[in-house]
Structures are given as C-alpha cells and as structure tokens.
VOPAGU-2260 file (C-alpha; in pm, 1 decimal, decimal comma):
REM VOPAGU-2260
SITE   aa  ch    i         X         Y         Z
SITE  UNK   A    0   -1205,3   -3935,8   -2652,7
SITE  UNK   A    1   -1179,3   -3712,4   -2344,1
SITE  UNK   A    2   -1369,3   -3845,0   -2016,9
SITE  UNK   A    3   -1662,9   -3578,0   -1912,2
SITE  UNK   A    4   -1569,7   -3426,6   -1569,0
SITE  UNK   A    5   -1839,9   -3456,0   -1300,7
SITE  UNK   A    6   -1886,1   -3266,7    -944,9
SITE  UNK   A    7   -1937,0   -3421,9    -694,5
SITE  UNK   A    8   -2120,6   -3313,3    -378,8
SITE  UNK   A    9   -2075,4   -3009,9    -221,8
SITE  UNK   A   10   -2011,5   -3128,8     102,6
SITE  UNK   A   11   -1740,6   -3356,3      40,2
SITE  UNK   A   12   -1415,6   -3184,8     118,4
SITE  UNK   A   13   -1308,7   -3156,6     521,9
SITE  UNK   A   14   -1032,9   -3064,8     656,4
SITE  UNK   A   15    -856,1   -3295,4     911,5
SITE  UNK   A   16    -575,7   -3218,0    1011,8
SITE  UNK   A   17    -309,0   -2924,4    1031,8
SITE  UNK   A   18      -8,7   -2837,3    1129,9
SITE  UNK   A   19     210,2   -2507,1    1108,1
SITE  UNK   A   20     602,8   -2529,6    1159,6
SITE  UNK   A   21     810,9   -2208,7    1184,9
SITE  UNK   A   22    1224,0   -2201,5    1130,5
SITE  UNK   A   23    1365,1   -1969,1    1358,7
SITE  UNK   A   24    1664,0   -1947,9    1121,4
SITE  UNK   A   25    1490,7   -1835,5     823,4
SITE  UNK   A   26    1171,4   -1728,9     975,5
SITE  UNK   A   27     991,5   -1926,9     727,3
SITE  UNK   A   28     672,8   -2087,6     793,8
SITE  UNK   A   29     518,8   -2353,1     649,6
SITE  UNK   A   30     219,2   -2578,1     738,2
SITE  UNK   A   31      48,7   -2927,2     625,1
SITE  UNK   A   32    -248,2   -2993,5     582,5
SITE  UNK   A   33    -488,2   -3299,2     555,5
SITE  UNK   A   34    -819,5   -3305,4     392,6
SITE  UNK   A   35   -1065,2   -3631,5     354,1
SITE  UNK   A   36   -1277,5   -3620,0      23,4
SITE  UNK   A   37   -1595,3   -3832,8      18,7
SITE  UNK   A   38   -1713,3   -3960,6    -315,2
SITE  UNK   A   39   -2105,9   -4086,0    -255,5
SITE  UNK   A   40   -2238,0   -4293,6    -503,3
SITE  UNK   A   41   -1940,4   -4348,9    -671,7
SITE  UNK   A   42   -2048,7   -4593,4    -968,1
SITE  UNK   A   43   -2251,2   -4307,2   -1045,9
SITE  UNK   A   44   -1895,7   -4163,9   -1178,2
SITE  UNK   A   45   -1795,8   -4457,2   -1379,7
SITE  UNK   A   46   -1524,3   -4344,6   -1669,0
SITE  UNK   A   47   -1529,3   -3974,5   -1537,5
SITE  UNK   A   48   -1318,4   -3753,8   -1430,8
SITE  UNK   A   49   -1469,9   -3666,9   -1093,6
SITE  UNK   A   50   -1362,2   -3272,6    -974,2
SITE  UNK   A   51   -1418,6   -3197,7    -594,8
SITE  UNK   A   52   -1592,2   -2830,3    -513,1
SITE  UNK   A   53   -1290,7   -2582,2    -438,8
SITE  UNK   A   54   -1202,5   -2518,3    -119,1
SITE  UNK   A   55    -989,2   -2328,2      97,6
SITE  UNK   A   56    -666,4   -2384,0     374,4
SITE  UNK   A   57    -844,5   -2091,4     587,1
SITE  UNK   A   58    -483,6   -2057,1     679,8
SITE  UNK   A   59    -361,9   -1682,6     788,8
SITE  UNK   A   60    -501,5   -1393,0     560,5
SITE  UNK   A   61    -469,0   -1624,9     237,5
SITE  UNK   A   62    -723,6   -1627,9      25,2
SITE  UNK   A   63    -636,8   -1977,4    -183,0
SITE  UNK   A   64    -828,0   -2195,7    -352,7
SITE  UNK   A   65    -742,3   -2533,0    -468,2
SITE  UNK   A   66    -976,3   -2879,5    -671,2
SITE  UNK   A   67    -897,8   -3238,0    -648,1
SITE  UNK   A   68    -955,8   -3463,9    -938,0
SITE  UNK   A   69    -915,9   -3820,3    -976,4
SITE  UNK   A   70   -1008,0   -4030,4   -1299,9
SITE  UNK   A   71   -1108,4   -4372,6   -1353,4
SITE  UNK   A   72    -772,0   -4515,4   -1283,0
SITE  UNK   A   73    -777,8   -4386,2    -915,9
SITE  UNK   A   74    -528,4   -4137,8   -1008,7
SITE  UNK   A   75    -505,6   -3801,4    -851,4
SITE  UNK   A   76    -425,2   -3427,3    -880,7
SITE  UNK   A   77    -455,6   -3124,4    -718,8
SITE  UNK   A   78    -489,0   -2813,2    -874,0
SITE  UNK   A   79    -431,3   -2418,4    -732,7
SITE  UNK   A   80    -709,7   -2166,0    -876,6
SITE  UNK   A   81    -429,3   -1834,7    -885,8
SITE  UNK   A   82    -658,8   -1556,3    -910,2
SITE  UNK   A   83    -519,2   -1223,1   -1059,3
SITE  UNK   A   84    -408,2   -1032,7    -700,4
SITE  UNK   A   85    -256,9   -1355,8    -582,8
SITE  UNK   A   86     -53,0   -1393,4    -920,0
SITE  UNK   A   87      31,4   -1031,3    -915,9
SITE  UNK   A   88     142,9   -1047,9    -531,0
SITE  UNK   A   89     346,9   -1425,2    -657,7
SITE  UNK   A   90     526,3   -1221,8    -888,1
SITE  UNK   A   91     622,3    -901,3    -700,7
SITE  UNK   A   92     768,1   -1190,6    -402,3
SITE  UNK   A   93     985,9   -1326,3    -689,7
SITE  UNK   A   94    1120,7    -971,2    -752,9
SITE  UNK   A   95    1197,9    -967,7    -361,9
SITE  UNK   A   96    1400,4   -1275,9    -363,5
SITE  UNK   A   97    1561,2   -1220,5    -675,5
SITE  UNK   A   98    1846,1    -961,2    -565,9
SITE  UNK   A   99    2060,3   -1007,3    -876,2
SITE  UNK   A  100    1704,0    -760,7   -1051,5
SITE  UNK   A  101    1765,2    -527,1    -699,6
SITE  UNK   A  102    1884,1    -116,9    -737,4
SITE  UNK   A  103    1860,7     -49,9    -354,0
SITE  UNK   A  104    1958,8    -236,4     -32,2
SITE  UNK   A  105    1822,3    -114,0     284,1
SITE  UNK   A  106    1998,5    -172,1     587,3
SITE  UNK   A  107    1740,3    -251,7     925,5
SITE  UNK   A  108    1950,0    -301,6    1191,7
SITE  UNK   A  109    2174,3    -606,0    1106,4
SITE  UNK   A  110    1943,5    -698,3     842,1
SITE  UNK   A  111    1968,8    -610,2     461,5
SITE  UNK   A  112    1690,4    -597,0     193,8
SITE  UNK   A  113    1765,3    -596,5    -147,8
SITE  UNK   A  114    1496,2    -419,9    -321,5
SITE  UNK   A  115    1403,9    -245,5    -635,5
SITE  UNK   A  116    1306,8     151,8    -602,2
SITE  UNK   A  117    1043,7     160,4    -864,9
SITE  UNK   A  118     842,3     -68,6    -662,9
SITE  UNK   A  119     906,9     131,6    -308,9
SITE  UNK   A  120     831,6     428,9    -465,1
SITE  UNK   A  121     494,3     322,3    -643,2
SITE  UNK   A  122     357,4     124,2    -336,0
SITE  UNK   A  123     510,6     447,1     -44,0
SITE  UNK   A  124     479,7     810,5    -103,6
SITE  UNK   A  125     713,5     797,7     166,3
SITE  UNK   A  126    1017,7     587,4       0,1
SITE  UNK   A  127     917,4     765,4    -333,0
SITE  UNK   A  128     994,6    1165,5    -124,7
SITE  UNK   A  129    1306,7     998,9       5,5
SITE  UNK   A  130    1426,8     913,6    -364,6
SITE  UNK   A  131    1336,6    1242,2    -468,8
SITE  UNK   A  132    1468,0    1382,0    -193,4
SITE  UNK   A  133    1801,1    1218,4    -241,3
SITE  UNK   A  134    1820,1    1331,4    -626,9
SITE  UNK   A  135    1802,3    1672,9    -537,4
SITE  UNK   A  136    2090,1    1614,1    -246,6
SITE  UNK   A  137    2335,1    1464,5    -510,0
SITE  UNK   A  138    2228,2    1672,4    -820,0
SITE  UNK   A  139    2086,3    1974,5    -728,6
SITE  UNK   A  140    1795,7    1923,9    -913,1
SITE  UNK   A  141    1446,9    1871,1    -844,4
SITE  UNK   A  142    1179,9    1819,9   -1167,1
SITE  UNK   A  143     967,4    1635,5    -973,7
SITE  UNK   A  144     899,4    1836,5    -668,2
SITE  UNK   A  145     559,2    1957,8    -844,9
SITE  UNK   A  146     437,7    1569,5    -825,1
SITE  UNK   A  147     454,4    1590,3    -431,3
SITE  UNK   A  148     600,8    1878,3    -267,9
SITE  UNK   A  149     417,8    1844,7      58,8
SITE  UNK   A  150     602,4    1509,4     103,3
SITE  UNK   A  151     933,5    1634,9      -0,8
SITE  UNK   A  152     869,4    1962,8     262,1
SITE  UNK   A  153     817,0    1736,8     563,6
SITE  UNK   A  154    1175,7    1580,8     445,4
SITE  UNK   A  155    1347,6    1889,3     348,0
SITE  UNK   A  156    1232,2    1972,9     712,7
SITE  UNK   A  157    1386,3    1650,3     887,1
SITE  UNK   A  158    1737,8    1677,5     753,4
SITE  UNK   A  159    1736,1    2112,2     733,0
SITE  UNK   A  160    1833,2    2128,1     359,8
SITE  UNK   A  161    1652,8    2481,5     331,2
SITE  UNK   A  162    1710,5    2522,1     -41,7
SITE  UNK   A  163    1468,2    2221,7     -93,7
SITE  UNK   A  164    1263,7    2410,6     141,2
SITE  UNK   A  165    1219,9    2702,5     -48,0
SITE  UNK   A  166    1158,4    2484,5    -392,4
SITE  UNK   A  167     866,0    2340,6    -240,0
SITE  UNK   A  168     744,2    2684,1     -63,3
SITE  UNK   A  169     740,3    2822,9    -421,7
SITE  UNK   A  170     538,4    2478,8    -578,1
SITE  UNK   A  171     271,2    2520,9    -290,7
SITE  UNK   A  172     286,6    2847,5    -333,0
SITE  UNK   A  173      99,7    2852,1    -634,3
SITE  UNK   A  174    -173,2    2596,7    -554,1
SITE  UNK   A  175    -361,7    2747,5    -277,7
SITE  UNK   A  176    -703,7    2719,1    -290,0
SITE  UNK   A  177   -1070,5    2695,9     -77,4
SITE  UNK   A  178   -1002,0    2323,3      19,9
SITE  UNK   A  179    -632,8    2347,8     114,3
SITE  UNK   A  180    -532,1    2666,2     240,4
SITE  UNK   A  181    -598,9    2562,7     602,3
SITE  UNK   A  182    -393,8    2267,5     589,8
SITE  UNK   A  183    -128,5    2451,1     432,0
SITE  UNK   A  184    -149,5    2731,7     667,9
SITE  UNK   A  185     -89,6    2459,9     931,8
SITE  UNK   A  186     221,4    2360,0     743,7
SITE  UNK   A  187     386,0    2680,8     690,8
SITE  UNK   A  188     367,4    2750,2    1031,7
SITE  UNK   A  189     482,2    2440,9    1147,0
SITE  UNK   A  190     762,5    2487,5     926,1
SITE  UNK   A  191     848,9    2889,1     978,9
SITE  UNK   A  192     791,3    2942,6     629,4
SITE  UNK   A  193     686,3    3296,5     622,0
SITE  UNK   A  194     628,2    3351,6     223,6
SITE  UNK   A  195     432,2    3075,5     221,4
SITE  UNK   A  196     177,4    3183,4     568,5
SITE  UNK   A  197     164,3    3513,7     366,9
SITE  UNK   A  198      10,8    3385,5     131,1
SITE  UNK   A  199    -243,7    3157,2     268,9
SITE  UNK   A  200    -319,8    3482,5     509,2
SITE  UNK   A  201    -383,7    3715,3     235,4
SITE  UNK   A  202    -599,8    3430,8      31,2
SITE  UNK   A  203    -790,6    3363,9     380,1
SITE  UNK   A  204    -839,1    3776,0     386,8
SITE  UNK   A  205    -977,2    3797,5      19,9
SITE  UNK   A  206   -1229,0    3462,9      48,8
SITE  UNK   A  207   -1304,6    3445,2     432,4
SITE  UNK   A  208   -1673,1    3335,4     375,4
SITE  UNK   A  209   -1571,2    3024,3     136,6
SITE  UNK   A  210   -1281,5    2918,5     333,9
SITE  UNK   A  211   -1462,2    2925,7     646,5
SITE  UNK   A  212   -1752,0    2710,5     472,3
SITE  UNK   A  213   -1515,8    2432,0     340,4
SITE  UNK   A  214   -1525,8    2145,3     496,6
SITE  UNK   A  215   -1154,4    2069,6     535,6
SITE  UNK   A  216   -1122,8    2412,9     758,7
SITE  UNK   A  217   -1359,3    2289,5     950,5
SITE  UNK   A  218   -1173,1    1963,2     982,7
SITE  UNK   A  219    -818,6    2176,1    1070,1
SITE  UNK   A  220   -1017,1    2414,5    1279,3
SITE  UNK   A  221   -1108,5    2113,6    1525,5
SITE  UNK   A  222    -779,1    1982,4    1526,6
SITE  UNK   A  223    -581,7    2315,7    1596,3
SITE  UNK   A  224    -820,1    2514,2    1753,6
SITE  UNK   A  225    -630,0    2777,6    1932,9
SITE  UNK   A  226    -390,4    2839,4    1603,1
SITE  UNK   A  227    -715,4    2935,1    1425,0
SITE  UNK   A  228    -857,1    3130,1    1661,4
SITE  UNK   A  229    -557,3    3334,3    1661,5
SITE  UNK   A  230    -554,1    3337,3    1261,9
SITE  UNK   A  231    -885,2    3446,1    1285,1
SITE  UNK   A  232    -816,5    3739,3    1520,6
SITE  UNK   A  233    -538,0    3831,9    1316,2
SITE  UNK   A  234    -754,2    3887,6     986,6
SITE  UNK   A  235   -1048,5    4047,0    1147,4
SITE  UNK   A  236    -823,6    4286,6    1281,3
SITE  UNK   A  237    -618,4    4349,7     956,4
C-alpha cells in the first residue's frame, strides 16, 4: 500500500547558505547551496510521505524549481520540476556540446564553436541571410531570396556582390506598398539602387495622400527628415 504524501507548511524551506565558484579554465560556474527544512508537528506525519512547498535557488536569471521529500524511514530526495522552456533550452545546450551532431564551426578569435545551422538560422535572421547569402556565392542560385530579401540586400551590400543586389532589387521591387515604401525608399537610396527609388518615387507620385497618412512614413519622416523633405520637393515639382 502506497504512503499518502502530505505538505507541510509553507514556510518551511530557507535558504542558508551559498556559494558560487567560477573555473577560469573552462569558464564554468557552478554554485552550492544549503537550505534548512522545518517539519512542525511532525507526529502529525506519521507513515507519510511528507513533500516540502517548491522553492527556488533565486540564482542568476534561472527560473528552477525543486521539492524535498522524506518518508517514514528518514530517507530523502530531491526532485527538479523541468518546466517545458527549461527542457526545451536543456535540450538545445546538449545539441551545443554535442559537436559530433555540428554542420558549422565558427571561428571568434582563437575560439571555435561547433554549431548546427538550422538552429542559427531559425533563432538569427542574421546567420540565416549569411547562409543564404553564401548559397548564392557558391551556386549561383538564390530560391530563397523572396523569404528575406531586405536581409540578404544589406549583405549583398557589405561584401559588393551586385548580382545579388539586383535579385533582391527585383523581389522588393514587386512588394511596394502604403506601409513600406518609405522604408524602402530609404534603402534604395542608401544603397544607389536606382530601379528600385524609381519605383517607390512613382508609387509615392500616384498615392501621395495614403502614403503620407501611414504611420510608418511618419515614423521614417522623423528619422530622415531632410531626405524627405527633398523627396517631397521632388514630387510636388514633377
């Protein structure tokens, strides 16, 4: 027959002492901690399993949780509540030191990181433009482009590979509308790309009244004042 499990007072769990250690070799840290559990009334608990309220290291950003038990025989356990983000962040750490599942290694100054790209790419727009951007160097080709072509512009534009230029100039091209021609306007000209400043011109020329009533020209007019005044002067006098 199992033994019932009782709770005991909510107050019983403190902390008392801790202590954090750090190796400078491995730049691990690790830290031990001390906790005194008070039992009152404990005949009360006769034959039962006794379970402590949860409680938590408060150590850092973690957000553990852990119970003590102890049965009639005085023995003891203590058990880790792994919610769902902590399991899922558990696992993706075991995929970082596990290189022998790695497809990348990037190289920080002396340092190298084994790594796998499908997770770069899902968790950075800005590792997942430099794998796209890196197809299209070796291969020539680039069926993604459509998926982010803003991100792979601002590469194309680092490392001057023009013909990736004008792939994305065509892809944004075609989605101008009221709620992004003024950041894209900002972008061609950044970038010199006249085909592209044409176009947001002429779509500025032929909606003026909703463009100038979105909200995100409003937000690019603020932050590059002169360039639209000068945009502006340009289509009132076209």
């Amino acid at each position: 027959m199992m033994s019932e499990v009782a709770r005991a007072p909510q107050d019983s769990i403190r902390l008392v002492t801790s202590q954090h250690l750090l190796d400078n070799r491995t730049d691990m840290e690790t830290c031990g901690l001390a906790y005194e559990w008070t039992i009152k009334n404990w005949n009360r608990y006769h034959q039962e399993i006794i379970e402590s309220p949860s409680f938590s290291s408060h150590y850092s950003d973690f957000n553990d949780e852990w119970i003590l038990r102890i049965d009639s025989n005085y023995r003891t356990s203590l058990t880790y509540i792994l919610n769902a983000t902590q399991k899922l962040s558990a696992d993706l750490k075991e995929l970082l030191l596990n290189e022998q599942l790695s497809d990348v290694t990037i190289q920080v100054g002396k340092k190298s990181f084994p790594v796998i790209r499908g997770i770069l790419a899902v968790r950075s727009p800005v590792f997942a433009a430099m794998f796209k951007f890196l197809h299209f160097i070796y291969t020539g080709e680039s069926p993604n482009v459509a998926k982010m072509p803003m991100d792979l512009l601002a590469v194309a534009e680092k490392y001057q590979v023009d013909c990736l230029k004008n792939v994305c100039e065509k892809v944004i091209g075609k989605r101008i509308n009221f709620d992004n021609v003024a950041s894209i306007l900002v972008c061609s000209d950044s970038y010199n790309l006249e085909i592209l400043n044409d176009k947001c011109l002429e779509f500025m020329k032929n909606n003026l009244q909703s463009v100038l009533s979105s909200e995100t020209f409003k937000v690019e007019k603020k932050k590059h004042s002169e360039f639209f005044l000068s945009v502006l002067e340009k289509l009132l006098l076209s």
